[in-house]
C-alpha positions in Angstrom: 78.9 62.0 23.1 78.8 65.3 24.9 82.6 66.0 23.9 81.3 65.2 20.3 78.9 67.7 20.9 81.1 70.6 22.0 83.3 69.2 19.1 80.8 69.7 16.3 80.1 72.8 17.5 83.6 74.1 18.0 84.2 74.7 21.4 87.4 72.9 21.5 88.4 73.6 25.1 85.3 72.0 26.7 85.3 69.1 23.8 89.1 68.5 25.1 88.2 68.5 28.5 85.7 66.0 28.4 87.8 63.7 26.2 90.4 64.1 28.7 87.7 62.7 31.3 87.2 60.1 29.8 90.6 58.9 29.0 91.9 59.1 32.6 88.8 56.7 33.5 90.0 53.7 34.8 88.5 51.5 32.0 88.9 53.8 29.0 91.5 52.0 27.6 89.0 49.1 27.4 86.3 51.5 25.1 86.2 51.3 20.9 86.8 54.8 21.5 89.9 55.1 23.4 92.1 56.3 20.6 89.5 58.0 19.1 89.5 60.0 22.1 93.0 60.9 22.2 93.5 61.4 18.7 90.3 64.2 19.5 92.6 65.9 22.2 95.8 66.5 20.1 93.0 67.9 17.3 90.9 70.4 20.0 94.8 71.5 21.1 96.0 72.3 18.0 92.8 74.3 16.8 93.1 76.2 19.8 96.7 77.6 18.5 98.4 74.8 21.6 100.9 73.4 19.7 103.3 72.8 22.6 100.5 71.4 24.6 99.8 69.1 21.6 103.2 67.9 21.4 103.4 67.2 25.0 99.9 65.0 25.2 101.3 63.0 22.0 104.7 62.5 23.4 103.2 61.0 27.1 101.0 58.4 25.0 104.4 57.1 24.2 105.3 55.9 27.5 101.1 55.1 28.3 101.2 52.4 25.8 104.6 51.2 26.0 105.3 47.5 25.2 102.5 47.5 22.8 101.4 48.2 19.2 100.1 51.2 20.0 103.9 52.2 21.4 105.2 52.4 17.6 101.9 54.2 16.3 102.9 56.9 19.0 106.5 57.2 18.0 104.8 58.1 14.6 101.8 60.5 15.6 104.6 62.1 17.8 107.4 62.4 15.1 104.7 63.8 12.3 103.4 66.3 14.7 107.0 67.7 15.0 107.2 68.3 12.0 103.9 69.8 11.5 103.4 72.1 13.8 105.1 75.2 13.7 108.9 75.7 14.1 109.2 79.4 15.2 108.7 81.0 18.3 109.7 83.1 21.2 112.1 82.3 23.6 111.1 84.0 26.9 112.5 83.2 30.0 114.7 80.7 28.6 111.4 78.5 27.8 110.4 78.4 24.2 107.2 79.2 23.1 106.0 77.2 19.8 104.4 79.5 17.6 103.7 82.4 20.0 104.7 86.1 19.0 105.5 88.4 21.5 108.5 89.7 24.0 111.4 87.7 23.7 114.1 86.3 21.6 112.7 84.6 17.9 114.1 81.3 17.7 113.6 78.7 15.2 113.4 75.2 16.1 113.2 73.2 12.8 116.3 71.2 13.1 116.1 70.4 16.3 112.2 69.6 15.4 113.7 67.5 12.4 116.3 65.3 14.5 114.3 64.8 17.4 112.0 63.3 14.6 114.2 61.2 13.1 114.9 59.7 16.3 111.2 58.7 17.0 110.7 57.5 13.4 113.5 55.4 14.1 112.0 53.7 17.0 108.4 53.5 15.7 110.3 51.8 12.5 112.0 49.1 15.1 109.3 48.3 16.8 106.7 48.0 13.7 109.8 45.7 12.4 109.5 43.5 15.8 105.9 43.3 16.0 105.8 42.2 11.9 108.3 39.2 13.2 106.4 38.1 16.1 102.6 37.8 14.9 101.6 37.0 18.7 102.3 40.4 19.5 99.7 41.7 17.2 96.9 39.6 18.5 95.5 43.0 20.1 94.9 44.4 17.3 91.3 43.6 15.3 91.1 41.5 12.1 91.5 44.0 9.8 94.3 46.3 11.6 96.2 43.2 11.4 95.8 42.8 7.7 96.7 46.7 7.3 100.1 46.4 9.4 102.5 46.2 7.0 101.4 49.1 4.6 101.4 51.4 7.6 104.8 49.8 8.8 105.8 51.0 5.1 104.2 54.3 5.1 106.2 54.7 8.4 109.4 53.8 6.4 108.3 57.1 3.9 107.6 59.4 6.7 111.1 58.6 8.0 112.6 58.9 3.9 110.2 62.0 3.6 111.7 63.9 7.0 115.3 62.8 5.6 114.8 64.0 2.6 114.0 67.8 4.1 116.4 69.8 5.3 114.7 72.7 5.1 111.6 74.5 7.2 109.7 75.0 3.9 111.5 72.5 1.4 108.2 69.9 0.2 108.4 66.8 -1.7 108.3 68.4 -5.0 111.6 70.7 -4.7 113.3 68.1 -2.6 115.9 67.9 -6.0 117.3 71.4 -5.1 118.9 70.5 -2.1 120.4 67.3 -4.1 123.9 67.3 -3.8 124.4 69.9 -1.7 126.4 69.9 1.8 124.6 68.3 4.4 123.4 71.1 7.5 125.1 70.7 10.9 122.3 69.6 13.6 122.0 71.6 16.7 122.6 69.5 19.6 
């Protein structure tokens, strides 16, 4: 309640913090408002212009929750935020630095951005697949999030067709059609 608090009234870095408490208590994970909470920490970081730090938190719930539902949701928070968040930046000291200006090299990291996404789309699309097959495996999950897994094991399978589908930093669903048979863009590796 008191991160809500600092939330409401926009002081993200002390609403963060006190999410963060209470995530890293031992029974947290037990709490209606576990996710809630995390889902709060990648939103105070990226209002506070932390976009790496964002990407970083979402990308560690992976491994936090592995073996469970909450494993493939990850995979997808994780592989939407890449390609959300900003894909320029500065390269300083050989460590790049998502959507900071400053000293340094500019380097743009939407490809890299877009096949690192593909890859967790991929794997949040395998394991929705597995836990559809095995109903067991779902019995974690309330009532109603049960009901509601296969549209958002679908709307996983469009955020994989929509990342596809653009090639381009600033190419959108409605001009998708221009890049229509054209060439398809080496990946950086």
């Amino acid at each position: 309640e008191d991160a809500e608090a600092h939330f409401t009234k926009k002081n993200y870095k002390d609403a963060r913090t006190a999410y963060e408490a209470f995530i890293a208590q031992p029974d947290a994970k037990k709490h209606e408002k576990f996710r809630y909470a995390e889902n709060q920490v990648i939103a105070c970081r990226l209002r506070m212009g932390e976009h790496a730090e964002a990407l970083t938190f979402a990308e560690s719930r992976i491994a936090v929750d592995k073996a469970t539902v909450w494993e493939a949701r990850n995979h997808r928070r994780y592989a939407n935020m890449l390609m959300a968040t900003p894909h320029w930046g500065m390269r300083r000291a050989g460590e790049f630095q998502r959507g900071k200006r400053g000293q340094g090299e500019f380097v743009n990291s939407f490809r890299k951005d877009r096949t690192e996404a593909i890859k967790h789309f991929e794997a949040a699309r395998t394991l929705y697949s597995e836990y559809l097959n095995n109903k067991d495996k779902l019995a974690d999950l309330p009532k109603e999030e049960q009901e509601n897994f296969l549209p958002e094991t679908l709307e996983c399978n469009f955020d994989l067709a929509g990342t596809l589908l653009r090639r381009r930093e600033h190419a959108q669903s409605w001009d998708w059609w221009d890049d229509f048979g054209e060439e398809m863009e080496e990946f950086e590796e």
